[in-house]
N, CA, C and O of each residue as an XYZ file, in Angstrom:
916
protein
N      -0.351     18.928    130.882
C      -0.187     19.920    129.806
C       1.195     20.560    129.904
O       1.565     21.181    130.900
N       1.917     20.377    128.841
C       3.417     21.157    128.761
C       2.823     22.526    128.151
O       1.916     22.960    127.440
N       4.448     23.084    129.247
C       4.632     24.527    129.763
C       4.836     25.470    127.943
O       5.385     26.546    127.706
N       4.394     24.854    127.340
C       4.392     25.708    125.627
C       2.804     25.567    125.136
O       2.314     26.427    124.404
N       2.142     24.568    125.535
C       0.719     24.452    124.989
C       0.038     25.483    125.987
O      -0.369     26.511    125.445
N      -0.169     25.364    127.481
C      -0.183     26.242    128.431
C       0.223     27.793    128.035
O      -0.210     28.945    127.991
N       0.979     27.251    127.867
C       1.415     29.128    127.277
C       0.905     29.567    126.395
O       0.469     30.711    126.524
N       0.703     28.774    124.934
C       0.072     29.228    123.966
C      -1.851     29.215    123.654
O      -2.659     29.569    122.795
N      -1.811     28.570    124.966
C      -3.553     29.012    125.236
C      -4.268     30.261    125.459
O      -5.366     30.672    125.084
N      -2.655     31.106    126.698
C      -2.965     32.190    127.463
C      -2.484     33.030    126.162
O      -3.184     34.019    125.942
N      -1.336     32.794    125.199
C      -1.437     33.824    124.549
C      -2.160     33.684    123.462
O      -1.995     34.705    122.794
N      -3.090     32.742    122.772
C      -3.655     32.755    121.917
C      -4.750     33.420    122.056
O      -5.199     34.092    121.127
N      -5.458     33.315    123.464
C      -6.526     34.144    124.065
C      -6.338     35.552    124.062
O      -7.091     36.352    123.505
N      -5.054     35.900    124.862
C      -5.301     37.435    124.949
C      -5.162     37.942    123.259
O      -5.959     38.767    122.811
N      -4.300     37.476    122.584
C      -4.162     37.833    120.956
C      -5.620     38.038    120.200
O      -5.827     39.048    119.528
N      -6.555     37.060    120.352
C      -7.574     36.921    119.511
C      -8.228     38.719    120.280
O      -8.599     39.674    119.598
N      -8.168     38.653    121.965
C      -8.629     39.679    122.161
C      -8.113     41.120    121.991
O      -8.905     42.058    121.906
N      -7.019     41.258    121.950
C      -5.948     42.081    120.702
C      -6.719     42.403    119.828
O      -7.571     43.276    119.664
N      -6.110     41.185    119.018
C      -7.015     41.414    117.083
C      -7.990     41.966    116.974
O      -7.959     42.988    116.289
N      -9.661     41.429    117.770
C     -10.403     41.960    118.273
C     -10.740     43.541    118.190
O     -11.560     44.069    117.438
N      -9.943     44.139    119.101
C      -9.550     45.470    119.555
C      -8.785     45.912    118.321
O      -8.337     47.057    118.381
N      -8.555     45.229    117.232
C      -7.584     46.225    115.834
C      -6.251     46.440    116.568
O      -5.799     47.567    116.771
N      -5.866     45.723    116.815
C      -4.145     46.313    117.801
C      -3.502     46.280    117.294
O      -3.649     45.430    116.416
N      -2.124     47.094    117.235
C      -1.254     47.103    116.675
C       0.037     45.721    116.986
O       0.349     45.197    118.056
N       0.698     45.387    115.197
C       1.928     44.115    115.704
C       2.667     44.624    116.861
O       3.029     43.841    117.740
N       2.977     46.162    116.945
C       4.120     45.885    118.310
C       3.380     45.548    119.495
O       4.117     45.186    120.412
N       2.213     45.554    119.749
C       1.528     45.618    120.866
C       1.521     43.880    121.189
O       1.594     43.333    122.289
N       1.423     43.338    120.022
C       0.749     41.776    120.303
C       1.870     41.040    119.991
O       1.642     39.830    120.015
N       3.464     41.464    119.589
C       4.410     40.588    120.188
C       5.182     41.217    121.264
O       6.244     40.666    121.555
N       4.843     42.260    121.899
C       4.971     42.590    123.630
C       4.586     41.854    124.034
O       5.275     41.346    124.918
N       3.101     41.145    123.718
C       2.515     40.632    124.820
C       3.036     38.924    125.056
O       3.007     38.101    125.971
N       3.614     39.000    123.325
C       3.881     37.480    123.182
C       4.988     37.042    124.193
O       4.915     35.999    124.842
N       6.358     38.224    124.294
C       7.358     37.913    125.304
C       7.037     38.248    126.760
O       7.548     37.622    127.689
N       6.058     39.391    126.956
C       5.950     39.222    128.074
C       5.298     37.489    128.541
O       5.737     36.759    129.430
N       4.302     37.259    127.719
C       3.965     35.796    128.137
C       4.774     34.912    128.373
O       4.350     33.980    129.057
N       6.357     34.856    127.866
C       7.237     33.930    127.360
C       8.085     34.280    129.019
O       8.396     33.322    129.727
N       8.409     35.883    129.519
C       9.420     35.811    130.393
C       8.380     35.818    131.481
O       8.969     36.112    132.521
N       7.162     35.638    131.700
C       6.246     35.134    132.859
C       6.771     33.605    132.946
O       7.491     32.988    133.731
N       6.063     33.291    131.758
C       6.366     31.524    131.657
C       8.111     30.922    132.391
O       8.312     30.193    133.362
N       8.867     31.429    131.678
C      10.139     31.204    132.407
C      10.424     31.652    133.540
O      11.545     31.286    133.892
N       9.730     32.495    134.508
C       9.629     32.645    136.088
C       8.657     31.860    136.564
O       8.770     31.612    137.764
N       7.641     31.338    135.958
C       6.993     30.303    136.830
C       7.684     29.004    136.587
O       7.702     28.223    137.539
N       8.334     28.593    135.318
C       9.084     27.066    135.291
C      10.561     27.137    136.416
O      11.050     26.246    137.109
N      10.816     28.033    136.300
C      11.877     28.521    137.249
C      11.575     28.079    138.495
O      12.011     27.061    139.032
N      10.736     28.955    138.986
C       9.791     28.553    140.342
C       9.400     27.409    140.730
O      10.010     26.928    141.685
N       8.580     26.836    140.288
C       8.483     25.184    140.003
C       9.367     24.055    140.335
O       9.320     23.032    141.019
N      10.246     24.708    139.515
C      12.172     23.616    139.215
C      13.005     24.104    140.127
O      14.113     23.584    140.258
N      12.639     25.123    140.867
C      13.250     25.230    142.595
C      12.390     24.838    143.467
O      12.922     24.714    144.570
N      11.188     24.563    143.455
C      10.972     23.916    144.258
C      10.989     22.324    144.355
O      10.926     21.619    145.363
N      11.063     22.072    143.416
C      11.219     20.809    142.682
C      12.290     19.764    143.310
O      12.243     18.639    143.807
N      13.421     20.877    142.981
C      14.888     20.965    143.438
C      14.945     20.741    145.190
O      15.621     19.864    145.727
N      14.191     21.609    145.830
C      14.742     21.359    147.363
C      13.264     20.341    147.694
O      13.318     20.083    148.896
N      12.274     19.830    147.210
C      11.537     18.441    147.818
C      12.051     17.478    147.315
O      11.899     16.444    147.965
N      12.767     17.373    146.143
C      14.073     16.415    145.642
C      14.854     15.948    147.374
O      14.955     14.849    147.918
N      15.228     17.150    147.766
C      16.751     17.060    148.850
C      16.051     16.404    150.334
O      16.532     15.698    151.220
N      14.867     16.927    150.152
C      14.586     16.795    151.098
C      13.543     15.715    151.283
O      13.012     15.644    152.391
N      13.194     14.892    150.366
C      13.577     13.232    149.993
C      14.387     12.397    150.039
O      14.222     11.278    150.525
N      15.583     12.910    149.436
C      16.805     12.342    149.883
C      17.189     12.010    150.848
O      17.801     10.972    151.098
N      16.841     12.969    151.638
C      17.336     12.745    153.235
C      16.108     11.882    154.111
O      16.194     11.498    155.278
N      14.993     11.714    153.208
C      14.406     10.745    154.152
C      13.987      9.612    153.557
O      13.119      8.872    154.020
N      14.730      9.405    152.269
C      15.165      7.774    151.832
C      16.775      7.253    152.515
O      17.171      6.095    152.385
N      17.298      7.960    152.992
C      18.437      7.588    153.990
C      18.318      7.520    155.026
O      19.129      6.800    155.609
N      17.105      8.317    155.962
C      16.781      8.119    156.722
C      15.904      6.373    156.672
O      16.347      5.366    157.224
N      15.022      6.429    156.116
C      14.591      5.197    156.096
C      15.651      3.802    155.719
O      15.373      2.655    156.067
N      16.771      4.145    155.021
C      17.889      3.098    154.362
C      18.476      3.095    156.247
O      18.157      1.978    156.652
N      18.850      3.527    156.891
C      19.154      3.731    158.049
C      18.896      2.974    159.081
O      19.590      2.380    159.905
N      16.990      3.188    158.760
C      16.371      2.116    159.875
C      16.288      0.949    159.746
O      16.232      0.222    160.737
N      16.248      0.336    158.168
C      16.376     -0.563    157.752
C      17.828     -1.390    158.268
O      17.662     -2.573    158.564
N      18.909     -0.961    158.362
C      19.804     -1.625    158.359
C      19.990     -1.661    160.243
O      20.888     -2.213    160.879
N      19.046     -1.032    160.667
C      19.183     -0.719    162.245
C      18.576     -2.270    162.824
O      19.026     -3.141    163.569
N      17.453     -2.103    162.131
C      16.076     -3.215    162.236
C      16.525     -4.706    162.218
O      16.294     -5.608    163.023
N      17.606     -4.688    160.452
C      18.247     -5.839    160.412
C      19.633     -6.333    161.514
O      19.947     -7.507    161.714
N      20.095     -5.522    161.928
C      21.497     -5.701    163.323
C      20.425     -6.017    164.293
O      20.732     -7.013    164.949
N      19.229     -5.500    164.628
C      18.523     -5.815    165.656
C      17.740     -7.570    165.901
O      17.452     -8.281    166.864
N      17.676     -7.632    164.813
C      17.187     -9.221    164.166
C      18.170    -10.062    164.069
O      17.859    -11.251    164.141
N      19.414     -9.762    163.907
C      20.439    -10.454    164.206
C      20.556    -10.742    165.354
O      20.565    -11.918    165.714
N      20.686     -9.597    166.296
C      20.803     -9.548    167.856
C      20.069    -11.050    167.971
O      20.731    -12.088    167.976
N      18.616    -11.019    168.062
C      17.207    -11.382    168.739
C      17.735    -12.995    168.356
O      17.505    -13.894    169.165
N      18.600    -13.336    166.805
C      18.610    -14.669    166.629
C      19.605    -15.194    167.633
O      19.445    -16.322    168.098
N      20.524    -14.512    167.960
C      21.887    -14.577    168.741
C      21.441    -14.915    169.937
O      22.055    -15.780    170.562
N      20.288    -14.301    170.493
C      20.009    -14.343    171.984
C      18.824    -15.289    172.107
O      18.213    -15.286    173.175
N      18.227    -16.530    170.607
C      17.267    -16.927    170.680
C      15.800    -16.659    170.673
O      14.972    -17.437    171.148
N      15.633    -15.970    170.332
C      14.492    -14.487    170.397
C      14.378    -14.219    169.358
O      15.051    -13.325    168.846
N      12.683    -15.533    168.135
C      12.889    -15.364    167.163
C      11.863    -14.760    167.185
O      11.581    -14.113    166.176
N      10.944    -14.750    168.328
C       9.903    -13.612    167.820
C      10.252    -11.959    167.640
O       9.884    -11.075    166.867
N      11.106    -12.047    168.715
C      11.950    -10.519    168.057
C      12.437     -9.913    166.978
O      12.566     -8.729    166.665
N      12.743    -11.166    166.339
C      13.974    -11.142    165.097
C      12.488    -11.151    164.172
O      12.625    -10.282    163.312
N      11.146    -11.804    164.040
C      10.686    -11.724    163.429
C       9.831    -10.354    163.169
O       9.397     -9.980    162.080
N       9.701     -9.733    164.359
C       8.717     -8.105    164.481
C      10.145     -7.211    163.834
O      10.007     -6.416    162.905
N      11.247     -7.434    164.363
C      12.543     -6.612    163.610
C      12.132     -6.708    162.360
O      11.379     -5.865    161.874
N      12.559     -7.702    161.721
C      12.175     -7.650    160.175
C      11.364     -7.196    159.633
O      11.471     -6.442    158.666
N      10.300     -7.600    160.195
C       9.046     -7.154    159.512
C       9.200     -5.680    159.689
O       8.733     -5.121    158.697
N       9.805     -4.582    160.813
C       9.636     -3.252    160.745
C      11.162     -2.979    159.711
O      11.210     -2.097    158.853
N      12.179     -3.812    159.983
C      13.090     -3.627    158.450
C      12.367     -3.772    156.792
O      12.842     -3.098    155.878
N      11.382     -4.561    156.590
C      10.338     -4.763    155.319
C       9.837     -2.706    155.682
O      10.301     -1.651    155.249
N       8.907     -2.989    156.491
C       8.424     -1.598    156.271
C       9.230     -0.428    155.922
O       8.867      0.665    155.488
N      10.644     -0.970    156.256
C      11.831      0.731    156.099
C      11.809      0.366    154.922
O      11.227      1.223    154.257
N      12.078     -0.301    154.440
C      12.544     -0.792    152.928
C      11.408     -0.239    151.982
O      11.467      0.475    150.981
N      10.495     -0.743    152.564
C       9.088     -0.110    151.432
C       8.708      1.287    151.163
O       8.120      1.803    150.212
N       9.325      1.883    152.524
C       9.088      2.658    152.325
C      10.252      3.793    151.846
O       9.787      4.925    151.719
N      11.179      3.703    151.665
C      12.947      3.585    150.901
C      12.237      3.882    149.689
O      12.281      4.970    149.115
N      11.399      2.602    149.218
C      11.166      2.418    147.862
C      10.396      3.566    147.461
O      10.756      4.151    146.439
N       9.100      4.106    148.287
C       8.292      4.722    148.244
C       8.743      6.448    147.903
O       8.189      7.282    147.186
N      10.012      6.530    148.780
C      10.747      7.713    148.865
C      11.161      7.832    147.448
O      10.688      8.688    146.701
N      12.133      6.881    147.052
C      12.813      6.556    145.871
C      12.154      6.750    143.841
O      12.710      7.088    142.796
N      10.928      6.363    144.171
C      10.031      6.509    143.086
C       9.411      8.004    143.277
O       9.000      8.538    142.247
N       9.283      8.881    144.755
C       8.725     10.322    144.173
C      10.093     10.484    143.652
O      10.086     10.413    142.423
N      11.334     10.690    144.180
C      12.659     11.355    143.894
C      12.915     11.074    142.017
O      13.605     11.905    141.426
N      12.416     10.089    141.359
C      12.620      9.341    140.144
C      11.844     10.369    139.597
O      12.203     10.683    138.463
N      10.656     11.147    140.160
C       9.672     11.698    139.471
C      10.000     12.807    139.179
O      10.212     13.343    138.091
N      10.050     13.223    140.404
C      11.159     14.750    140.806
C      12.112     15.077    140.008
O      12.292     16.241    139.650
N      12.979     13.891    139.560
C      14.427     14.221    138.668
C      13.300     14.157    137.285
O      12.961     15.230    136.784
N      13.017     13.475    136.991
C      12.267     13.728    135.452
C      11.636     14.856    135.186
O      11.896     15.515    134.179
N      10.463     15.306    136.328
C      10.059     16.742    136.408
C      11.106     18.260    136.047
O      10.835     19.242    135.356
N      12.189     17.964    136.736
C      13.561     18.976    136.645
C      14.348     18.938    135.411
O      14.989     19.797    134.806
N      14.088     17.544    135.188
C      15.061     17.628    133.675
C      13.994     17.852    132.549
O      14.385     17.908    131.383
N      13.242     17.925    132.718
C      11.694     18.408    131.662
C      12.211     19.589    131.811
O      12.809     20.119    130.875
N      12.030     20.351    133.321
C      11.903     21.712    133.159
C      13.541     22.228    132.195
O      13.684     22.848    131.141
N      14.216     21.820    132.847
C      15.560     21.978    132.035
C      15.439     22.377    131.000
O      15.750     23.512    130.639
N      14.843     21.299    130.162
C      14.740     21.463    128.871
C      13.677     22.268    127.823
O      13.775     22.774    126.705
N      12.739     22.116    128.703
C      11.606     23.664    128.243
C      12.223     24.655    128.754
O      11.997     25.723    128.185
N      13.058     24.695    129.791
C      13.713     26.301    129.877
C      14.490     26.221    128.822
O      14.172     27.082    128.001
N      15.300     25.618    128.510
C      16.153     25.832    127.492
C      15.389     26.439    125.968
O      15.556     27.633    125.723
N      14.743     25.773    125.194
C      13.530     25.883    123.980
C      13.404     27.314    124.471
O      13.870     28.188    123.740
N      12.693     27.749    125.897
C      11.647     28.397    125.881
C      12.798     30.007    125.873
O      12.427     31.103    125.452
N      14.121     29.715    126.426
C      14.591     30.741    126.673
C      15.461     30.952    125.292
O      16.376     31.776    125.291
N      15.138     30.158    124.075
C      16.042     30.154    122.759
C      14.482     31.066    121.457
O      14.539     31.869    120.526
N      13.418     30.375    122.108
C      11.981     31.190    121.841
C      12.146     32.449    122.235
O      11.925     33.172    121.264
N      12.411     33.043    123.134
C      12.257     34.302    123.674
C      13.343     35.580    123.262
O      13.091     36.782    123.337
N      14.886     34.813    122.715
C      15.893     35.341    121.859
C      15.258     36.036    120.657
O      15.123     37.237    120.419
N      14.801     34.629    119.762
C      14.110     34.967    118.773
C      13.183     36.078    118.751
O      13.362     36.952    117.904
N      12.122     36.177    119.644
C      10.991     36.747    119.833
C      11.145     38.093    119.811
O      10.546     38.924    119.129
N      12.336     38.291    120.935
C      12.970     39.765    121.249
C      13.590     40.389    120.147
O      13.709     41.613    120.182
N      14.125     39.570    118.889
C      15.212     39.655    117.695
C      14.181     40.383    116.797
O      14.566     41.243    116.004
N      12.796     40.028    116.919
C      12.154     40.085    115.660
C      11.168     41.506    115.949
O      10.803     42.361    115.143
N      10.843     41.359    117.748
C      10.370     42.190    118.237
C      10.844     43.704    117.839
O      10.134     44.608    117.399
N      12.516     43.726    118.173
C      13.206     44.637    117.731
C      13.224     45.158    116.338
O      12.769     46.290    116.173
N      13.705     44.468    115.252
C      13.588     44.370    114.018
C      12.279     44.906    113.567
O      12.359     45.850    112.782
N      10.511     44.305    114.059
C       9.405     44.736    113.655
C       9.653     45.937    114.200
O       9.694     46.731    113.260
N       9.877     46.608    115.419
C      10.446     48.056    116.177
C      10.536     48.907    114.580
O       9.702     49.209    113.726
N      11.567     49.029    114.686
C      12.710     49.344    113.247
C      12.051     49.585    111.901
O      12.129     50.533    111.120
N      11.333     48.367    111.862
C      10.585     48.664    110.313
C       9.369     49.625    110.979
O       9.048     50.669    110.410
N       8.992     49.374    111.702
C       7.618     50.341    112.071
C       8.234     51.439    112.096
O       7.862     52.185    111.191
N       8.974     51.832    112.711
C       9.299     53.646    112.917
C       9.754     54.004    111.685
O       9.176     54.891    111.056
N      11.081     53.222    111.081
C      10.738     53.444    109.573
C       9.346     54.352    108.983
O       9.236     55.562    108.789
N       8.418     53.298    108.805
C       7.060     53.324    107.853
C       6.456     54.345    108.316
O       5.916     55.051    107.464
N       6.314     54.840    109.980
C       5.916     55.829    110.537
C       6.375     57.106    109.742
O       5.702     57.774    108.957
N       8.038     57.337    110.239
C       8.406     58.231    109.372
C       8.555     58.695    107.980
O       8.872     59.778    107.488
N       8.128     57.188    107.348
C       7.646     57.815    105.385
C       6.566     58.225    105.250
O       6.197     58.853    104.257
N       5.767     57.908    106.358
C       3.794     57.814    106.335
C       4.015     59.585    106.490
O       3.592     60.296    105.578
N       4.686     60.199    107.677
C       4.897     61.208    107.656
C       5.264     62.681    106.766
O       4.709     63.779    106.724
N       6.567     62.066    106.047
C       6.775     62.800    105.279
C       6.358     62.552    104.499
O       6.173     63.706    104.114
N       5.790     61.752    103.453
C       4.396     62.094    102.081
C       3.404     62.683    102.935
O       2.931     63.629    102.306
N       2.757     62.570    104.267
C       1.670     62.933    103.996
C       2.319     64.923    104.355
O       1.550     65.766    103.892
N       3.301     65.355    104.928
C       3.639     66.525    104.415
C       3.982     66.824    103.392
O       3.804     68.039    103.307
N       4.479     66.364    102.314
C       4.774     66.754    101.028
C       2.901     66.694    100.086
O       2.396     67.505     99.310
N       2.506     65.720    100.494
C       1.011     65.403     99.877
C       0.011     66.548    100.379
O      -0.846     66.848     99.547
N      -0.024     67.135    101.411
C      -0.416     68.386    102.208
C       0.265     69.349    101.385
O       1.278     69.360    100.687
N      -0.882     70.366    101.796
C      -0.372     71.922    101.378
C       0.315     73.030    101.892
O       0.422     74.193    101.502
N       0.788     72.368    102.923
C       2.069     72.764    103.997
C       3.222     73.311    103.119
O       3.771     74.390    103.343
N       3.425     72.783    102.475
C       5.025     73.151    102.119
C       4.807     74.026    100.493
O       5.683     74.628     99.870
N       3.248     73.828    100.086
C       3.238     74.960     99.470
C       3.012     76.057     99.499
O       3.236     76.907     98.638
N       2.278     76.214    101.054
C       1.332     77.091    101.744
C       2.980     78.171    102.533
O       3.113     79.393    102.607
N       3.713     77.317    102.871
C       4.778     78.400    103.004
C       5.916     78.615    102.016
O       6.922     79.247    102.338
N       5.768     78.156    100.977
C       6.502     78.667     99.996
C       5.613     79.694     99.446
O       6.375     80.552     98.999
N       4.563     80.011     99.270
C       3.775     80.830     99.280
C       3.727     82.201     99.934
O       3.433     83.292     99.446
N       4.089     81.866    101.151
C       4.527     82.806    102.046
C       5.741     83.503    101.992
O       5.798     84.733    101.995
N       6.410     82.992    101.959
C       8.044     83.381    101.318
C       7.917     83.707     99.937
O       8.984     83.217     99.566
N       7.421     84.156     98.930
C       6.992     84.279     98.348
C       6.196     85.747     98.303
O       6.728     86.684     97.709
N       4.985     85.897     98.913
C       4.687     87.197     99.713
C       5.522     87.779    100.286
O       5.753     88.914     99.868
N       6.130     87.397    101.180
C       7.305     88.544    101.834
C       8.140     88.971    100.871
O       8.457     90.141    101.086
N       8.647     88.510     99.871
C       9.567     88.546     98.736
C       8.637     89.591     97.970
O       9.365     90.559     97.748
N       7.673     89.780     97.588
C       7.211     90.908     97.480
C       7.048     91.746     97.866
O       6.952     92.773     97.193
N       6.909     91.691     99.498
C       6.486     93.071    100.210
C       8.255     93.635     99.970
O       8.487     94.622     99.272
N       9.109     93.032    100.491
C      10.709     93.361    100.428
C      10.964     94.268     99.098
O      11.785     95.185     99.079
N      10.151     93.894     97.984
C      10.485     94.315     96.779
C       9.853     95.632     96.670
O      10.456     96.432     95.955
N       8.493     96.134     97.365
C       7.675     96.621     97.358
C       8.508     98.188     98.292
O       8.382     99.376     97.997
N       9.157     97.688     99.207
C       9.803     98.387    100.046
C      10.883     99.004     99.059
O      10.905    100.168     98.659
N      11.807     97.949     98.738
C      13.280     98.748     98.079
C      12.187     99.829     97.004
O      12.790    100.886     96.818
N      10.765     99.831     96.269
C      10.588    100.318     95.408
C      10.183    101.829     96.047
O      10.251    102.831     95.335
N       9.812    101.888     97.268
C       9.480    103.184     98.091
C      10.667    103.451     98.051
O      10.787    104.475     97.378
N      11.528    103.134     98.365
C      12.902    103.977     98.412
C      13.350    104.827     97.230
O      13.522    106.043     97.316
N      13.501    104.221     96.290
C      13.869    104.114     95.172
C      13.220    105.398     94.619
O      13.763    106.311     93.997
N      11.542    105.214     95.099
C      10.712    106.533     94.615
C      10.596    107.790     95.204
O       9.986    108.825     94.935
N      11.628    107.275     96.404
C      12.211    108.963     96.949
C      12.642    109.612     96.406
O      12.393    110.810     96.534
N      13.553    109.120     95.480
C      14.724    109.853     94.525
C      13.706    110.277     93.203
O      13.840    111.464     92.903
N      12.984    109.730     92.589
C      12.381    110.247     91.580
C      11.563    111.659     91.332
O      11.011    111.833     90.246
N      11.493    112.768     92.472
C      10.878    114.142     92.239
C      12.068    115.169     92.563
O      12.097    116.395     92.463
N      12.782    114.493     92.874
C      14.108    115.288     93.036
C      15.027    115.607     92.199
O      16.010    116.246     92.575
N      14.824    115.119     90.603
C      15.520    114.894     89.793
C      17.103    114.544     89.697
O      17.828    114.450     88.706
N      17.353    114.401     90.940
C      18.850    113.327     90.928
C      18.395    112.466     92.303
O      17.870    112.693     93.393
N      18.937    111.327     91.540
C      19.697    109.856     92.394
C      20.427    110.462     93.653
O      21.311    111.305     93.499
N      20.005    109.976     95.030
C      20.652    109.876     96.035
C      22.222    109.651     95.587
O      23.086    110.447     95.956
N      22.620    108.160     94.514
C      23.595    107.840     94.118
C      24.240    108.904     92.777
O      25.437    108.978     92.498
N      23.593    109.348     92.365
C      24.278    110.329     91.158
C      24.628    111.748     91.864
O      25.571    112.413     91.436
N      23.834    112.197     92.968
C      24.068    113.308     93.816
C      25.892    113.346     94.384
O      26.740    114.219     94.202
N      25.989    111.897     95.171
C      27.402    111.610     95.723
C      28.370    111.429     94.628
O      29.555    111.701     94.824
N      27.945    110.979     93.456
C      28.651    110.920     92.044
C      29.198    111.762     91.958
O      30.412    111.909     92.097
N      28.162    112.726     91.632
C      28.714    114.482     91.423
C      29.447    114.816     92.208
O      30.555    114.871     91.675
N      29.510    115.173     93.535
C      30.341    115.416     94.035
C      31.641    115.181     94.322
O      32.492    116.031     94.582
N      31.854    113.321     94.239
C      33.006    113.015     93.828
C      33.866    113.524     92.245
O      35.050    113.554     91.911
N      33.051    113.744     91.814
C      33.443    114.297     90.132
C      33.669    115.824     90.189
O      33.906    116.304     89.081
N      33.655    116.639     91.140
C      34.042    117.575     91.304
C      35.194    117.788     92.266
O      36.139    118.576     92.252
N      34.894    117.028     92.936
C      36.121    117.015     93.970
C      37.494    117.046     93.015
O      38.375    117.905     93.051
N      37.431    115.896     92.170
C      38.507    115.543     91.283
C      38.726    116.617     90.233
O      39.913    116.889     90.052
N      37.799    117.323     89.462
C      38.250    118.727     89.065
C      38.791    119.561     89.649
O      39.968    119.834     89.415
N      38.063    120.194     90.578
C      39.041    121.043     91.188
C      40.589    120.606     91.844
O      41.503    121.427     91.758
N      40.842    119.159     92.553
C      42.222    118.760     92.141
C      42.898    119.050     90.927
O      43.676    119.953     90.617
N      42.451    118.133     90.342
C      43.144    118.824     88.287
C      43.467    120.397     88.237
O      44.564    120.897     87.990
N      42.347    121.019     88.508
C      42.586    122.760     88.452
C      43.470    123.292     89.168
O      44.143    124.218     88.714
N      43.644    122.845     90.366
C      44.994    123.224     91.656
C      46.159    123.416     90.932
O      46.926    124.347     90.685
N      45.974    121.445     90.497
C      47.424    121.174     89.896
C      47.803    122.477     88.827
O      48.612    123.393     88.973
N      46.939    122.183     87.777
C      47.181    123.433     86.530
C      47.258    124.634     86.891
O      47.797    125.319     86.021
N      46.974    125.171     87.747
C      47.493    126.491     88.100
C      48.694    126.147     88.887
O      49.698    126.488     88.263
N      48.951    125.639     89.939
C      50.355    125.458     90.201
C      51.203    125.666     89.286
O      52.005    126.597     89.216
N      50.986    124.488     88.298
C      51.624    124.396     87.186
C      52.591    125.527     86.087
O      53.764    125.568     85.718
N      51.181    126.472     85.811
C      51.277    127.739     85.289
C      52.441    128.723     85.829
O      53.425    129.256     85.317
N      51.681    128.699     87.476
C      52.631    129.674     88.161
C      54.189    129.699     88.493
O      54.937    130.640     88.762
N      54.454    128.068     88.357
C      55.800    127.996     88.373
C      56.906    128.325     87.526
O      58.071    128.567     87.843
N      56.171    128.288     86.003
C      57.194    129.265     85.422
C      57.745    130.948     85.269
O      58.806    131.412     84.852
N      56.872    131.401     85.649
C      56.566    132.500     85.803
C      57.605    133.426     87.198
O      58.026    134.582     87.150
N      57.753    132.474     88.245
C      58.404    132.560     89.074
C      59.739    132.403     88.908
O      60.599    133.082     89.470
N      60.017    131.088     87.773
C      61.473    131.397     87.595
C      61.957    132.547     87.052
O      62.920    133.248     87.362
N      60.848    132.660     85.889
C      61.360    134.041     85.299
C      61.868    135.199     85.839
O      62.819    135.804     85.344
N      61.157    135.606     87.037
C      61.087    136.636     88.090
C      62.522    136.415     88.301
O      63.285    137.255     87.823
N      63.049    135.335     88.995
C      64.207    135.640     89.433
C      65.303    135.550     88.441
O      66.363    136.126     88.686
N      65.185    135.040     87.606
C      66.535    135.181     86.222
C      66.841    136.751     85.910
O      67.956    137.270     85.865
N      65.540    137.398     85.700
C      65.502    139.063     85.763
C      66.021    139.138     86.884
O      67.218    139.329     86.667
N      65.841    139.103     87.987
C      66.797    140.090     89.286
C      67.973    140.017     89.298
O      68.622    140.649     90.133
């Protein structure tokens, strides 16, 4: 089973149990990337280990390429010195290095196909998870949006904002209610607080005028005085 059908089992499951539950979209493509950056730490995981039983194959298909060529100098020896039963048990344990060379050689074949699979579902899976996060964000965005219009109609649709214009409204009366106590201080007194200070300024300024005009008067009078002396 590839690492996307696998995946989309575990998230098709927890989703249905989501839906289930009435859940909300941001909730159930959280869960979709969290599924996605699990998935890419276990293929990860996998394709390193993958990676060092690869190496460490390697080194014991060379090891075996090794004995093989040890086995065959040794079988040479055995013909050199007449000693073909030697040369023949050599070989035969050079056949066994070899087979088993081969044996090494076909997991390592498997190993590299396994790694370059993973390669390539990491790749998909980590171009899936761009997307996922792109849209994740974006659904983000429109939701808080919609949140905040859901909000303000349902305050404008509420009686909130008439309920304190209302209020402001009342105080605007009591305020009015107040300047009118004031106002009705002055009414048994038969003058205005403001016509009281009136007056007085309006007298002030007569009797200036009157100063002047008698000054006025007296100054001729004085010349006269002295033209007579």
């Amino acid at each position: 089973m590839g690492i996307f059908s696998r995946m989309g089992d575990i998230i098709n499951s927890n989703l249905n149990a989501m839906i289930d539950k009435a859940e909300d979209p941001e909730k159930i493509t959280r869960l979709i990337i969290q599924e996605m950056e699990d998935t890419l730490v276990e293929v990860r995981t996998d394709a390193a280990r993958n990676i060092a039983e690869r190496k460490e194959l390697s080194r014991k298909a060379e090891d075996y390429k090794a004995r093989a060529g040890d086995w065959a100098t040794k079988a040479e020896l055995a013909i050199t010195k007449d000693r073909e039963d030697l040369a023949r048990g050599a070989l035969s344990a050079k056949q066994q290095a070899e087979a088993m060379q081969d044996v090494v050689l076909k997991e390592i074949g498997i190993l590299d196909e396994a790694v370059a699979k993973a390669d390539e579902d990491l790749s998909k899976l980590q171009t899936k998870l761009d997307e996922a996060k792109a849209k994740h964000k974006a659904l983000t965005m429109r939701s808080n949006v919609a949140r905040g219009q859901i909000k303000m109609r349902t305050v404008i649709s509420t009686n909130k904002v008439g309920d304190a214009l209302a209020r402001y409204e009342r105080m605007e009366r009591k305020v009015d209610e107040l300047e009118a106590h004031v106002e009705a201080f002055d009414l048994g007194s038969g003058e205005s607080l403001e016509s009281q200070f009136a007056a007085l300024e309006a007298n002030e300024a007569i009797e200036d005028e009157l100063a002047a005009l008698k000054a006025k008067i007296k100054t001729p009078k004085a010349a006269n005085k002295t033209k007579a002396g």
